[in-house]
Residue frames as qw, qx, qy, qz and C-alpha x, y, z in Angstrom:
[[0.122, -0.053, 0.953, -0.273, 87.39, 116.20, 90.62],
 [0.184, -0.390, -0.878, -0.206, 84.18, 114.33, 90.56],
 [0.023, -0.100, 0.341, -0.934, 81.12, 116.41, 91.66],
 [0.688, -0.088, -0.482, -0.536, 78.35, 113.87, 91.41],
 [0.515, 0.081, -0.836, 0.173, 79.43, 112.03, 94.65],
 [0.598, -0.596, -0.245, -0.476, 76.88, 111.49, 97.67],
 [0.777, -0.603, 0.092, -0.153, 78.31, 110.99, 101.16],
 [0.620, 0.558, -0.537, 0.125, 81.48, 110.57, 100.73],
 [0.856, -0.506, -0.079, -0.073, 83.16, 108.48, 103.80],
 [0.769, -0.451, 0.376, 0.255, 86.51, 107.49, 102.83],
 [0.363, 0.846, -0.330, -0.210, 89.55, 108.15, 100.55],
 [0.829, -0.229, 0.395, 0.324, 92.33, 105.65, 99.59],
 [0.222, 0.854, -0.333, -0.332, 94.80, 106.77, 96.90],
 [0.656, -0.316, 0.536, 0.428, 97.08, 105.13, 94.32],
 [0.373, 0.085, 0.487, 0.786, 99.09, 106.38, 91.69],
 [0.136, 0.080, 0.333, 0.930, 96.75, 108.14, 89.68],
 [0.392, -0.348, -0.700, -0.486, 93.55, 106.98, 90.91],
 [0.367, -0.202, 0.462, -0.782, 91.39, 108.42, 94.37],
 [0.279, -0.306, -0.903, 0.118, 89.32, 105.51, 95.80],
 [0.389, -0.224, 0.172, -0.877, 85.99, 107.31, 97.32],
 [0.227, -0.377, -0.882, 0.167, 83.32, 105.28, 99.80],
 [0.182, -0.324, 0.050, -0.927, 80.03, 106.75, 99.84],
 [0.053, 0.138, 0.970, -0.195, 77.54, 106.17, 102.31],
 [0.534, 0.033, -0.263, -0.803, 74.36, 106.08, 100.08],
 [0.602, -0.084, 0.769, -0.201, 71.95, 103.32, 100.61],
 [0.943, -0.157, -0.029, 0.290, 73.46, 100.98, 99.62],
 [0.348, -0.774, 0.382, 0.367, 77.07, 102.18, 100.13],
 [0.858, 0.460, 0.080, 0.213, 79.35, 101.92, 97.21],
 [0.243, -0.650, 0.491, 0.527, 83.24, 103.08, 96.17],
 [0.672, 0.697, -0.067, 0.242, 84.30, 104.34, 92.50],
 [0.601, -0.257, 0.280, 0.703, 87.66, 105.21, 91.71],
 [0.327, 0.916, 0.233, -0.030, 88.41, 108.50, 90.08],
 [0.548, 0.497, -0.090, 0.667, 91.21, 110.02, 88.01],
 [0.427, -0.622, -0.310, 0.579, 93.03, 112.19, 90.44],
 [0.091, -0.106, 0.284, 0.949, 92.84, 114.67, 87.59],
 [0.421, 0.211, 0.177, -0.864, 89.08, 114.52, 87.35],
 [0.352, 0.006, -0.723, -0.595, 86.41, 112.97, 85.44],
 [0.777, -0.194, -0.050, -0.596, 83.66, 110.40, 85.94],
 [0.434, -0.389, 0.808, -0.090, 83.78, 108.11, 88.99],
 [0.612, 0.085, -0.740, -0.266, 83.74, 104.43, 87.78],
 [0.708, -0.515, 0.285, -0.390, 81.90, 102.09, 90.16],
 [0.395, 0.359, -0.845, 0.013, 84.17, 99.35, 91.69],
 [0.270, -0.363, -0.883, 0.122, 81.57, 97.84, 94.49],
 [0.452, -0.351, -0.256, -0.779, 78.09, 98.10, 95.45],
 [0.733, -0.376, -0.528, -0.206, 75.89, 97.06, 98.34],
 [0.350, 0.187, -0.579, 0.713, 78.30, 98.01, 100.84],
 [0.412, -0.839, -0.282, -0.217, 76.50, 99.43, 104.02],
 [0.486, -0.848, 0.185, 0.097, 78.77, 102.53, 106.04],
 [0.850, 0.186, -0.037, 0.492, 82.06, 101.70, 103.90],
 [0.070, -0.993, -0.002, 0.092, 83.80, 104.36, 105.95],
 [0.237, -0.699, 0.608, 0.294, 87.76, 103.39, 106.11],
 [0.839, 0.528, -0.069, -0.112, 89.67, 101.98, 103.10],
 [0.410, -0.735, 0.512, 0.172, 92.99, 100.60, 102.29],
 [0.840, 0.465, -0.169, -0.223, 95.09, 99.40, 99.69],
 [0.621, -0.528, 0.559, 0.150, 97.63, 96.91, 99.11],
 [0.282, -0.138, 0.757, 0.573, 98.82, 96.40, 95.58],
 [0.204, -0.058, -0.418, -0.883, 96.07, 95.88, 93.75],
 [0.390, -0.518, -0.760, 0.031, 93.57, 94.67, 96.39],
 [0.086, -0.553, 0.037, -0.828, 91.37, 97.07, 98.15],
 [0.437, -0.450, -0.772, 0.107, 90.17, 96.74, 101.73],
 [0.312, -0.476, -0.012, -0.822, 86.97, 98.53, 102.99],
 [0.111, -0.084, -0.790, 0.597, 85.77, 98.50, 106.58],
 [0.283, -0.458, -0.566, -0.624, 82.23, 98.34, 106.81],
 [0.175, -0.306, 0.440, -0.826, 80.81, 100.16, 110.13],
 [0.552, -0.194, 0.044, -0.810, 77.69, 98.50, 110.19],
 [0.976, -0.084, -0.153, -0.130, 77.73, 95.22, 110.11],
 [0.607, -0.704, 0.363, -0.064, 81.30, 95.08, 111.38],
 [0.915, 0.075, 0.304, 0.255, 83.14, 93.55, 109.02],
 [0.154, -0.588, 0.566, 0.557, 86.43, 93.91, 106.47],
 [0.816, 0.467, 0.277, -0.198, 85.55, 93.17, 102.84],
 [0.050, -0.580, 0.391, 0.713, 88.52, 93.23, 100.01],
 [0.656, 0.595, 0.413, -0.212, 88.14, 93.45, 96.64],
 [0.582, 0.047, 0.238, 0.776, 90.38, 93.98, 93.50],
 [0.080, 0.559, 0.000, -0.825, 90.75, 97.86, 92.85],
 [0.101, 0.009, -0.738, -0.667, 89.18, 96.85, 88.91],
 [0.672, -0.028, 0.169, -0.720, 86.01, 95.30, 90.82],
 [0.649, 0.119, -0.741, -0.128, 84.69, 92.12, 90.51],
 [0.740, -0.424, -0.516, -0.083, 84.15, 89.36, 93.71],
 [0.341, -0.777, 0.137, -0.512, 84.31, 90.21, 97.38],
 [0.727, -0.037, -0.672, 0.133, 85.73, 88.40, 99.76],
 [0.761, -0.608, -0.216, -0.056, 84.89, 88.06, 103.45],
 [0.226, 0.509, -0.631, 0.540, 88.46, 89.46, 105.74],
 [0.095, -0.139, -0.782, 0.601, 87.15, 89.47, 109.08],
 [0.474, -0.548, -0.503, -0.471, 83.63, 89.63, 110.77],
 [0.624, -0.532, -0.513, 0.254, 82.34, 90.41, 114.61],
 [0.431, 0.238, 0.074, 0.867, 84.05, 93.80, 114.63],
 [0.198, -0.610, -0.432, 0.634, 82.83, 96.80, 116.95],
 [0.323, 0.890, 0.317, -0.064, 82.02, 99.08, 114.37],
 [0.628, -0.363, 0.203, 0.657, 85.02, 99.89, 112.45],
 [0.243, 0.886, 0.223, -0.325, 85.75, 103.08, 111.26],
 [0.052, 0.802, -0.592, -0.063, 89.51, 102.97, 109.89],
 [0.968, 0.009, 0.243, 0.055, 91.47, 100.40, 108.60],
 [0.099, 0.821, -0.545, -0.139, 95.54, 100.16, 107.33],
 [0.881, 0.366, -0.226, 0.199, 97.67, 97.92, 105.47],
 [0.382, -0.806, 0.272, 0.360, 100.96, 98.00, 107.53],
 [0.434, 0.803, -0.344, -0.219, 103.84, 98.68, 105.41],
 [0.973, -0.020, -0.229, -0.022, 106.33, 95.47, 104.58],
 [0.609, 0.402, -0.388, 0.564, 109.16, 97.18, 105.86],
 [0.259, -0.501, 0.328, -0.758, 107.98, 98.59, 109.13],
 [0.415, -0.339, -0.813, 0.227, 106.81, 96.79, 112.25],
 [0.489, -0.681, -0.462, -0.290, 103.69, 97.93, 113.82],
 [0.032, -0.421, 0.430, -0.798, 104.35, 100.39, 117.49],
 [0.177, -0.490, -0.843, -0.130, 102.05, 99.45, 119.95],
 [0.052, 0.603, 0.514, -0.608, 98.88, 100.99, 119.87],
 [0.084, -0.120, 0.544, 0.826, 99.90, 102.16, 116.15],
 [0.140, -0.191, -0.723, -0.649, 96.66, 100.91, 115.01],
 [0.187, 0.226, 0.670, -0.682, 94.16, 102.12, 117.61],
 [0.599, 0.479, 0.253, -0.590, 90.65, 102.40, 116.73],
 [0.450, 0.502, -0.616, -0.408, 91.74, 100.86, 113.04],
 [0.980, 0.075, 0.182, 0.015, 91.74, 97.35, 111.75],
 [0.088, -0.687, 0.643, 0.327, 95.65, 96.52, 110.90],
 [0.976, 0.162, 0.060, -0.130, 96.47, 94.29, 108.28],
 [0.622, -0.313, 0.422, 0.580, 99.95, 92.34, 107.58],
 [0.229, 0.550, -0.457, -0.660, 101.24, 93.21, 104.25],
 [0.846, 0.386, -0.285, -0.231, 99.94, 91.40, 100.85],
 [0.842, 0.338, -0.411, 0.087, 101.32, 87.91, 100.75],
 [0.236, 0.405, -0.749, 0.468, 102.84, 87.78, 104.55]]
């Protein structure tokens, strides 16, 4: 694995590729081979990007500090604004399209629907 990485915060996985949030100032998240190598950076500027989550081929990171949900495609490239006003969030989930949410499933977490519902 990667051994150049500073604060790490948060982990998100797919297929072959480990999502990492560090919280350096500024905060950022690469994506690394889950077989190793050098991370690639997929967003900067972040501040506290502690919980992550993916949904196809969109990432969403919870940012602690300022309280918001940012996503972003897992390639990089433009941010977009989810949600704002947010109590420090520390955790965040994509629910699955076949499953309905328990309640309380998503304590302390931000829940999102699935992609495209």
């Amino acid at each position: 694995m990667a051994t150049d990485l500073t604060t790490p915060l948060g982990l998100a996985v797919s297929g072959n590729t480990l999502y990492v949030s560090e919280g350096t100032d500024p905060g950022r998240v690469v994506s690394v081979p889950t077989t190793g190598g050098t991370p690639t950076v997929v967003a900067t500027g972040l501040t506290y990007p502690y919980g992550m989550a993916l949904s196809g081929s969109t990432l969403y990171i919870a940012e602690n500090s300022p309280g918001a949900v940012i996503s972003i495609p897992t390639t990089g490239g433009t941010r977009t604004t989810v949600v704002t006003g947010l109590n420090r969030p520390y955790g965040i989930a994509v629910q699955p399209t076949d499953d309905q949410p328990e309640p309380g499933q998503c304590w302390g977490s931000v829940c999102l629907p699935p992609l495209g519902s």
